[in-house]
KOLNUTOR-715628 format. One record per residue (C-alpha): x, y, z; residue in three letters; residue number from 1. Coordinates in nm, 4 decimals, m for minus. Layout:
N
<<X; Y; Z>; 'Ala'; NUM> ...
//
This chain:
263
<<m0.2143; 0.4375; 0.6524>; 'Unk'; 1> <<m0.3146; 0.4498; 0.2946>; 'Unk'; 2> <<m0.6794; 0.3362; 0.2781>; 'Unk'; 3> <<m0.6932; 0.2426; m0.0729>; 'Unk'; 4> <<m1.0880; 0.1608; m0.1218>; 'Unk'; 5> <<m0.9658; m0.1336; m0.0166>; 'Unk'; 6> <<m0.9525; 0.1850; 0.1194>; 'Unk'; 7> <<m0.5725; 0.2344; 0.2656>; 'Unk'; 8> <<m0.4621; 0.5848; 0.3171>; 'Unk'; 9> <<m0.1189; 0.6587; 0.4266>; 'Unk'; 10> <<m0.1048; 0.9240; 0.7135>; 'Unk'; 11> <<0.2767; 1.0050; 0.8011>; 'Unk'; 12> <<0.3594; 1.0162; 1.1200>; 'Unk'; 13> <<0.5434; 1.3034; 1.2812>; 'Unk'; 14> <<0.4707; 1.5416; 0.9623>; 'Unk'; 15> <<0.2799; 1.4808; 0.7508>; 'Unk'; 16> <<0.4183; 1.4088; 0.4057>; 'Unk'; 17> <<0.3657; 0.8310; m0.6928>; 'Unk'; 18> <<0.4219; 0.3213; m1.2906>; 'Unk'; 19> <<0.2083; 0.0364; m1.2228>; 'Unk'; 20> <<m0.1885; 0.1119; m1.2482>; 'Unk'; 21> <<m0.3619; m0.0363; m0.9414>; 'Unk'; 22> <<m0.7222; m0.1493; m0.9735>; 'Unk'; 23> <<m0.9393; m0.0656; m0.7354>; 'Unk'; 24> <<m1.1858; m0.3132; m0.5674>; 'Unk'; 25> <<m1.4303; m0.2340; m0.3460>; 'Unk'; 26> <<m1.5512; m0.5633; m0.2972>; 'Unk'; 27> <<m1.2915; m0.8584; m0.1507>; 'Unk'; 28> <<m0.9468; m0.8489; m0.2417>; 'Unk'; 29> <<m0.6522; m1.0729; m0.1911>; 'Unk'; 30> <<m0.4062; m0.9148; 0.0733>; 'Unk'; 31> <<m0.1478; m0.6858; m0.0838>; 'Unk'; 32> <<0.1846; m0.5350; 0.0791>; 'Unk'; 33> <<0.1502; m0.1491; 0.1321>; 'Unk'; 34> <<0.4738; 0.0016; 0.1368>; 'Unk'; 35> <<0.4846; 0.4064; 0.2334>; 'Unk'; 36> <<0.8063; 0.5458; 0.1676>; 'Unk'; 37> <<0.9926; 0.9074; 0.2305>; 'Unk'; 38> <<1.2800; 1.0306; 0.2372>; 'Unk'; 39> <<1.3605; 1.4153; 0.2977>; 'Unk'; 40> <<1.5608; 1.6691; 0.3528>; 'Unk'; 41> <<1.4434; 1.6949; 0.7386>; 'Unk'; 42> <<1.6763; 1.5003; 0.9671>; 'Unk'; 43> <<1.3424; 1.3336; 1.1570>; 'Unk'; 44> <<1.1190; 1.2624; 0.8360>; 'Unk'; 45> <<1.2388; 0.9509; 0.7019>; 'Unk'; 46> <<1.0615; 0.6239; 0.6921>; 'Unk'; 47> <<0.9326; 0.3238; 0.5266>; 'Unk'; 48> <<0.6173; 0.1555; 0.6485>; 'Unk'; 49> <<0.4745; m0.1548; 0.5380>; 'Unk'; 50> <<0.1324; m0.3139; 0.6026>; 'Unk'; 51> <<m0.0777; m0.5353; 0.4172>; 'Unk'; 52> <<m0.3904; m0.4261; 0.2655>; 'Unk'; 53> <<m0.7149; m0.5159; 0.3869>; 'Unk'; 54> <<m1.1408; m0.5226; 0.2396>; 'Unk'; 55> <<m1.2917; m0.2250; 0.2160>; 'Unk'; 56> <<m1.5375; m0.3280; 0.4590>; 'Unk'; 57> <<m1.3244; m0.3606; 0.7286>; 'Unk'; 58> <<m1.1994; m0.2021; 1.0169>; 'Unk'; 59> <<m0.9434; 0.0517; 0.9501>; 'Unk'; 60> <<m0.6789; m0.1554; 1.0756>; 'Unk'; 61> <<m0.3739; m0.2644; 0.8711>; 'Unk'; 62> <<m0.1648; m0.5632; 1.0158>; 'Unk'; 63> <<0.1971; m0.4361; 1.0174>; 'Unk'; 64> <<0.4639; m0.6587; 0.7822>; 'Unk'; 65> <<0.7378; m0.7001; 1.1015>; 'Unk'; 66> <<0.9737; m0.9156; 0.9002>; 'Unk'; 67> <<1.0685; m0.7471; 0.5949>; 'Unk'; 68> <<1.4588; m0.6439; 0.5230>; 'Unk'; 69> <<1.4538; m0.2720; 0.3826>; 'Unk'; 70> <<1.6999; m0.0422; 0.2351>; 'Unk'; 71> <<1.7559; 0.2731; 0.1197>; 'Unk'; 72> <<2.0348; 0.3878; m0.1167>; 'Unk'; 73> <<2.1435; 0.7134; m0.2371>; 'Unk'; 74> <<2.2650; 0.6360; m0.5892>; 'Unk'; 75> <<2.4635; 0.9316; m0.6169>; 'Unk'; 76> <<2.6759; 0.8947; m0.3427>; 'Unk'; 77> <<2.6568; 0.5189; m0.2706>; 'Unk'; 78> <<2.5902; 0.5393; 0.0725>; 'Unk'; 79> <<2.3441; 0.2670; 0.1906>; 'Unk'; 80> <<2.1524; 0.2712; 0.5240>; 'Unk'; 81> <<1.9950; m0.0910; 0.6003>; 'Unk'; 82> <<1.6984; m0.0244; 0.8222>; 'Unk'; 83> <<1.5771; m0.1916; 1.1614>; 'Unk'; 84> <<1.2221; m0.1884; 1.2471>; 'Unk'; 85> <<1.1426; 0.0845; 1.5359>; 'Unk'; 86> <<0.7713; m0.0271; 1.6098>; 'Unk'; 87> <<0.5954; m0.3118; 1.4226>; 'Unk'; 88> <<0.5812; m0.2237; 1.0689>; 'Unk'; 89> <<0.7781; 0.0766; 1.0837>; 'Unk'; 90> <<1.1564; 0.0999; 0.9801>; 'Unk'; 91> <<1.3180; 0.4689; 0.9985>; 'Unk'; 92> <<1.5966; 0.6150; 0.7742>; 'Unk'; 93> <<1.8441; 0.7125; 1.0154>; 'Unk'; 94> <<2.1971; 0.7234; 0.8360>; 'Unk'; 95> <<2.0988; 0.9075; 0.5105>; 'Unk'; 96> <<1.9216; 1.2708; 0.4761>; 'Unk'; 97> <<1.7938; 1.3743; 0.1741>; 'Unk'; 98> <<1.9698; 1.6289; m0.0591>; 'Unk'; 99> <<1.7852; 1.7978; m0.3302>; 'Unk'; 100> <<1.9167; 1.6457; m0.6764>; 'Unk'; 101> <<2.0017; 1.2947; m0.5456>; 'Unk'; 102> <<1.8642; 1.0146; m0.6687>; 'Unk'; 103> <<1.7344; 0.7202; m0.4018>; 'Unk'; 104> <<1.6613; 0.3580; m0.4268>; 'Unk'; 105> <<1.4533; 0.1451; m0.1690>; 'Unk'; 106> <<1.4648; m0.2201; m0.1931>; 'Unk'; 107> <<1.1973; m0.4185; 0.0239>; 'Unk'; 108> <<1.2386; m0.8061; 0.0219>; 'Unk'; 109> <<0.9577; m0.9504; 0.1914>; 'Unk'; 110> <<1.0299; m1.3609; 0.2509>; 'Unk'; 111> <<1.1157; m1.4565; m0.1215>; 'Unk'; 112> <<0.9153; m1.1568; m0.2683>; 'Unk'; 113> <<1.1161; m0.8514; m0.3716>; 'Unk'; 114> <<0.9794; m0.5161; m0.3956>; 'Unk'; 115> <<1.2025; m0.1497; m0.5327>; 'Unk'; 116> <<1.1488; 0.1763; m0.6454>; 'Unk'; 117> <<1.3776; 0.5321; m0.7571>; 'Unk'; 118> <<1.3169; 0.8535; m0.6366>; 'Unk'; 119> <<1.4878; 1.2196; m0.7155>; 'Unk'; 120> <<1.4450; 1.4800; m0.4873>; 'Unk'; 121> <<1.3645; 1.7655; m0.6334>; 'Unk'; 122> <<1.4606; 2.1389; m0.5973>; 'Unk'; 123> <<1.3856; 2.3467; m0.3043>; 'Unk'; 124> <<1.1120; 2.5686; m0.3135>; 'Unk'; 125> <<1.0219; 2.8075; 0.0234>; 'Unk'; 126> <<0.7235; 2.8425; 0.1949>; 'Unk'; 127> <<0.7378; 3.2119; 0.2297>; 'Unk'; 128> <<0.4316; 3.2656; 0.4294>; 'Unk'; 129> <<0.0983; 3.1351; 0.6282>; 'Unk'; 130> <<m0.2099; 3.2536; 0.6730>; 'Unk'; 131> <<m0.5701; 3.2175; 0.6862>; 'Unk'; 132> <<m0.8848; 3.3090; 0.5248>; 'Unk'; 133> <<m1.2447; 3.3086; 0.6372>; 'Unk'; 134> <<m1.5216; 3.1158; 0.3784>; 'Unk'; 135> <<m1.8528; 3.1581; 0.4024>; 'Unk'; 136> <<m2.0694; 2.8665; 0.3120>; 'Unk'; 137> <<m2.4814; 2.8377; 0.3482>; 'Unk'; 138> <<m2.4338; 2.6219; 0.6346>; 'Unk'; 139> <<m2.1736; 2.8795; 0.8370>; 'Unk'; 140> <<m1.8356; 3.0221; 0.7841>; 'Unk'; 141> <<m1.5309; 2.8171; 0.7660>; 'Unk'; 142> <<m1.1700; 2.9062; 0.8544>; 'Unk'; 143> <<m0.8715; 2.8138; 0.6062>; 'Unk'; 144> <<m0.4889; 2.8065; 0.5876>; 'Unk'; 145> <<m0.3455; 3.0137; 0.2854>; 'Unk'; 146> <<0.0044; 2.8640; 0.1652>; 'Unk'; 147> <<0.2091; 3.1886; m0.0327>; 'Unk'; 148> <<0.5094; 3.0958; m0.2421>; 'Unk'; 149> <<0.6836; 3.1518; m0.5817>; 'Unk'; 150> <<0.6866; 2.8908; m0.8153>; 'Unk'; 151> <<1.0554; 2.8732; m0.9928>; 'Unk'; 152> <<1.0608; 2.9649; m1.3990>; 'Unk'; 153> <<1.1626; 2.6410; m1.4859>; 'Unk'; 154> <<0.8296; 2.4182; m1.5252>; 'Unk'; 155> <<0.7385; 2.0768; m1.4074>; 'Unk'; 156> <<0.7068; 2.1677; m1.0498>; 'Unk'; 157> <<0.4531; 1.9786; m0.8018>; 'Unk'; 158> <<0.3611; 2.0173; m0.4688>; 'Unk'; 159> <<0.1506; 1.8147; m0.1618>; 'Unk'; 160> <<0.0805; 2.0682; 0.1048>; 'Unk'; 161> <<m0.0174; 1.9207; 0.4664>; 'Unk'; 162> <<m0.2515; 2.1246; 0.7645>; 'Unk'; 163> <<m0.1311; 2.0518; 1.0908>; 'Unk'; 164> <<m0.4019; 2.1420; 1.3439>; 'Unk'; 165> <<m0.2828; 2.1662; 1.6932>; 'Unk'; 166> <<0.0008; 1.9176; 1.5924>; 'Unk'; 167> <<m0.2206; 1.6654; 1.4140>; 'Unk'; 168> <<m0.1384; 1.6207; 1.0895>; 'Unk'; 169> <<m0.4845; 1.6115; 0.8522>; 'Unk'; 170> <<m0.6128; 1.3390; 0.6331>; 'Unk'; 171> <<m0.6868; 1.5302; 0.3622>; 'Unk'; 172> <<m0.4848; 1.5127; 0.0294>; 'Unk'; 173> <<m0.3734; 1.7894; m0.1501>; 'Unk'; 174> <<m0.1564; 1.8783; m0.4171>; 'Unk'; 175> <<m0.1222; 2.1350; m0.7234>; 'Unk'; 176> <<0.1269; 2.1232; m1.0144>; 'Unk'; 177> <<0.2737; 2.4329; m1.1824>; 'Unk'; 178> <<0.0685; 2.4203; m1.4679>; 'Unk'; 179> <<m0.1088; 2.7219; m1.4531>; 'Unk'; 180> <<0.1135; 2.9082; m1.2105>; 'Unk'; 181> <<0.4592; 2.8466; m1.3327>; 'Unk'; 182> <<0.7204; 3.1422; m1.2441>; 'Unk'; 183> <<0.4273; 3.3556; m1.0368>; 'Unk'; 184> <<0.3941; 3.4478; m0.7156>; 'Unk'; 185> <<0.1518; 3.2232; m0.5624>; 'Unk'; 186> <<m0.1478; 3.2387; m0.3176>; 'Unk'; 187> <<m0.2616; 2.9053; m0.2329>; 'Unk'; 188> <<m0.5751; 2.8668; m0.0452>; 'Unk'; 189> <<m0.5885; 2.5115; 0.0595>; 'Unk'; 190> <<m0.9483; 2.3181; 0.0836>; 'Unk'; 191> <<m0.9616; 2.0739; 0.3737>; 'Unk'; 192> <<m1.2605; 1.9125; 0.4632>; 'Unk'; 193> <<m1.1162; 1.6578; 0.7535>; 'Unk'; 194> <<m1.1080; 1.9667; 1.0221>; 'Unk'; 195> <<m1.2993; 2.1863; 1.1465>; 'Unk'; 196> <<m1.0673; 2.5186; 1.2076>; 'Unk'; 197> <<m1.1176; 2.6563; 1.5209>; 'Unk'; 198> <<m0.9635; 3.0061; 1.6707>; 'Unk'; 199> <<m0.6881; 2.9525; 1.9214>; 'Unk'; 200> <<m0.5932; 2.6656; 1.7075>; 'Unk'; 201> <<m0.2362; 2.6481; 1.5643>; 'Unk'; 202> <<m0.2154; 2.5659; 1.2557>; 'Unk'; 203> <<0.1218; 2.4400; 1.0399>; 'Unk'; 204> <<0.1488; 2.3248; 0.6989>; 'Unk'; 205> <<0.3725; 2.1836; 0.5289>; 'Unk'; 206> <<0.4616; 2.2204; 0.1462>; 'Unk'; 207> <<0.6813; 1.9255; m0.0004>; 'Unk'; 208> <<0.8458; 1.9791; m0.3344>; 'Unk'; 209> <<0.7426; 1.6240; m0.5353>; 'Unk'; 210> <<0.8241; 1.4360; m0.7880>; 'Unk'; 211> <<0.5647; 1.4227; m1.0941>; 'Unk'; 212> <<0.5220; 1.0257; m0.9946>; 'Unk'; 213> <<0.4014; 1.1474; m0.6490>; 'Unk'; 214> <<0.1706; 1.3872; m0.7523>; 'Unk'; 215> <<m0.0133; 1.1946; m0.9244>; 'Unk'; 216> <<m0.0310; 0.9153; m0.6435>; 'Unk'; 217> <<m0.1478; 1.1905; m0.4013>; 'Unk'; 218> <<m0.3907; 1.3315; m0.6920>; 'Unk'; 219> <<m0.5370; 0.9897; m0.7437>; 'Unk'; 220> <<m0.6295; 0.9990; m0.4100>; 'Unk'; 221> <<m0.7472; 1.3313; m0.3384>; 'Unk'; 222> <<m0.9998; 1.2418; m0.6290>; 'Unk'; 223> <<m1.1066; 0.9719; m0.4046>; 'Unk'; 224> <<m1.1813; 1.2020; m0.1462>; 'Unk'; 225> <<m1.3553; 1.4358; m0.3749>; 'Unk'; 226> <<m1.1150; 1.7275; m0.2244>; 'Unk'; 227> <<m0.8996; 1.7928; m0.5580>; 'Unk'; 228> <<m0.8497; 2.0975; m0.7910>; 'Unk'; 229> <<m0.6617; 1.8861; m1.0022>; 'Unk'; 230> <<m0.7441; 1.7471; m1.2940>; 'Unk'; 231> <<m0.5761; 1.4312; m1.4946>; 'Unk'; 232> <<m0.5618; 1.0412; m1.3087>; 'Unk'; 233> <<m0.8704; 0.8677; m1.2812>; 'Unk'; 234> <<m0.9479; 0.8291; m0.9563>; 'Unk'; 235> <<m1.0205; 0.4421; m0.9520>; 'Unk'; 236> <<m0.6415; 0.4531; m1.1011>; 'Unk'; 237> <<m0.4053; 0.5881; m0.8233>; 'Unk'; 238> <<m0.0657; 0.5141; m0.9510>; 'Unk'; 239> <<0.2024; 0.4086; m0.7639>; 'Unk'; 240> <<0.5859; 0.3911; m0.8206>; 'Unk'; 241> <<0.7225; 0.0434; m0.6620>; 'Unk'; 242> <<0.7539; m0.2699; m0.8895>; 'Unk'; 243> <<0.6807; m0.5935; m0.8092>; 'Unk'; 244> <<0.3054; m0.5684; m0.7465>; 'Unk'; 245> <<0.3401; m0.3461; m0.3607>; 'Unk'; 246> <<0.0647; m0.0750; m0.3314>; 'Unk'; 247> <<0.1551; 0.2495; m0.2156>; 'Unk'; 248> <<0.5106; 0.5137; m0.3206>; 'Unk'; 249> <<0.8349; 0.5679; m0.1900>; 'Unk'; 250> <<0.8764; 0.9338; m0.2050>; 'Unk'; 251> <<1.2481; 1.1811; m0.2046>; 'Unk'; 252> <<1.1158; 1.5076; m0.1141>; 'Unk'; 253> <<1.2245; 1.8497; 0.0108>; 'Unk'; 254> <<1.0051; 1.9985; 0.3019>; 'Unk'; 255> <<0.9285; 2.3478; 0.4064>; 'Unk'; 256> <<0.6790; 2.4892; 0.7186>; 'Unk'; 257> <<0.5524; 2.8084; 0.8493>; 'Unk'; 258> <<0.2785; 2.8091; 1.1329>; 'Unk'; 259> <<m0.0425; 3.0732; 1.1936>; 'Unk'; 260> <<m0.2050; 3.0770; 1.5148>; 'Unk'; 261> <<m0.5740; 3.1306; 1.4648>; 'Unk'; 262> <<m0.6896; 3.4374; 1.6470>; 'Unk'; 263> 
//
């Protein structure tokens, strides 16, 4: 989960894979409701998870929020899919997949506490290929995944790529915007820290097309971390995109994956 320095960090489960400020405390907080939401256009992505948030000195272990009523509504169909928890905490999307240009609501309503947020998913960009590249550092030589894609012409494109290492999806946050790249071809070495990349490993990522909102959720983090190339939120800011005073995102995103076996 999202360990917000509080510290909650959201790790999605079978993939993995944004405007109220949240403060930071490092010190004691009150307990907050952490709500983790995707929706995408994968037919086995889509989830909500809530937790509640807990002190930064504690264990990383989030009590799951079983009694919540959650749902998900694409606003331009009309089609609404009430969820049903799965494990404690959890509640999956399982009538509505995600089409690029949609726009999606989630509602939360948590005893008499209500919690929403909108999402568009946006276009569709391939993941044309996967690779790797050797880095040498002082203290030995490091093996990383290399994401290739083109960026469309039109700007305002984002992106949160995610390493898969053997099947494990990383911890590590990491996302780019178009600024610099928009229209090009694009070569994307991607820095992650949280593995060690080993040969014989098999290695998947996956590149989800986000909303601007997301980004800079994800980039707020990745500050945290110290393992961004971006530049823009403050890191004790990490923005989310849910009213009524919930931590965390709800995300409509499009998802693409290629896989390199390390020789």
């Amino acid at each position: 989960m999202l360990r917000y320095c509080m510290l909650f960090v959201g790790l999605l489960s079978s993939l993995t894979s944004c405007v109220d400020v949240i403060q930071l405390d490092l010190n004691r907080t009150n307990p907050a409701v952490v709500i983790e939401g995707r929706i995408t256009d994968q037919d086995s992505m889509n989830e909500v998870r809530i937790t509640q948030s807990v002190d930064f000195d504690h264990a990383n272990e989030f009590p799951p929020i079983t009694n919540a009523q959650v749902a998900v509504r694409d606003l331009t169909t009309g089609q609404t899919d009430s969820l049903h928890q799965s494990f404690p905490g959890v509640y999956p999307i399982t009538k509505l997949t995600g089409v690029p240009g949609h726009r999606y609501q989630l509602t939360v309503t948590i005893g008499e506490k209500s919690y929403s947020a909108l999402a568009t998913m946006p276009p569709r960009v391939e993941l044309d290929q996967v690779s790797y590249t050797t880095d040498n550092r002082l203290n030995g030589t490091s093996i990383r995944t290399v994401a290739t894609y083109t960026d469309p012409a039109a700007p305002g494109n984002y992106y949160r790529f995610v390493n898969y290492q053997n099947g494990l999806a990383s911890r590590t946050f990491f996302v780019r915007s178009d600024a610099f790249i928009n229209g090009n071809r694009v070569v994307q070495t991607i820095r992650d820290d949280n593995i060690t990349i080993q040969p014989g490993d098999t290695m998947a990522v996956d590149m989800q097309c986000i909303e601007k909102a997301v980004f800079e959720y994800f980039n707020g983090l990745a500050q945290l971390q110290g393992d961004n190339i971006n530049q823009g939120v403050s890191p004790t800011n990490p923005p989310g995109n849910l009213s009524g005073g919930a931590l965390g995102y709800f995300s409509a995103h499009t998802v693409a994956r290629r896989t390199v076996v390390i020789p």
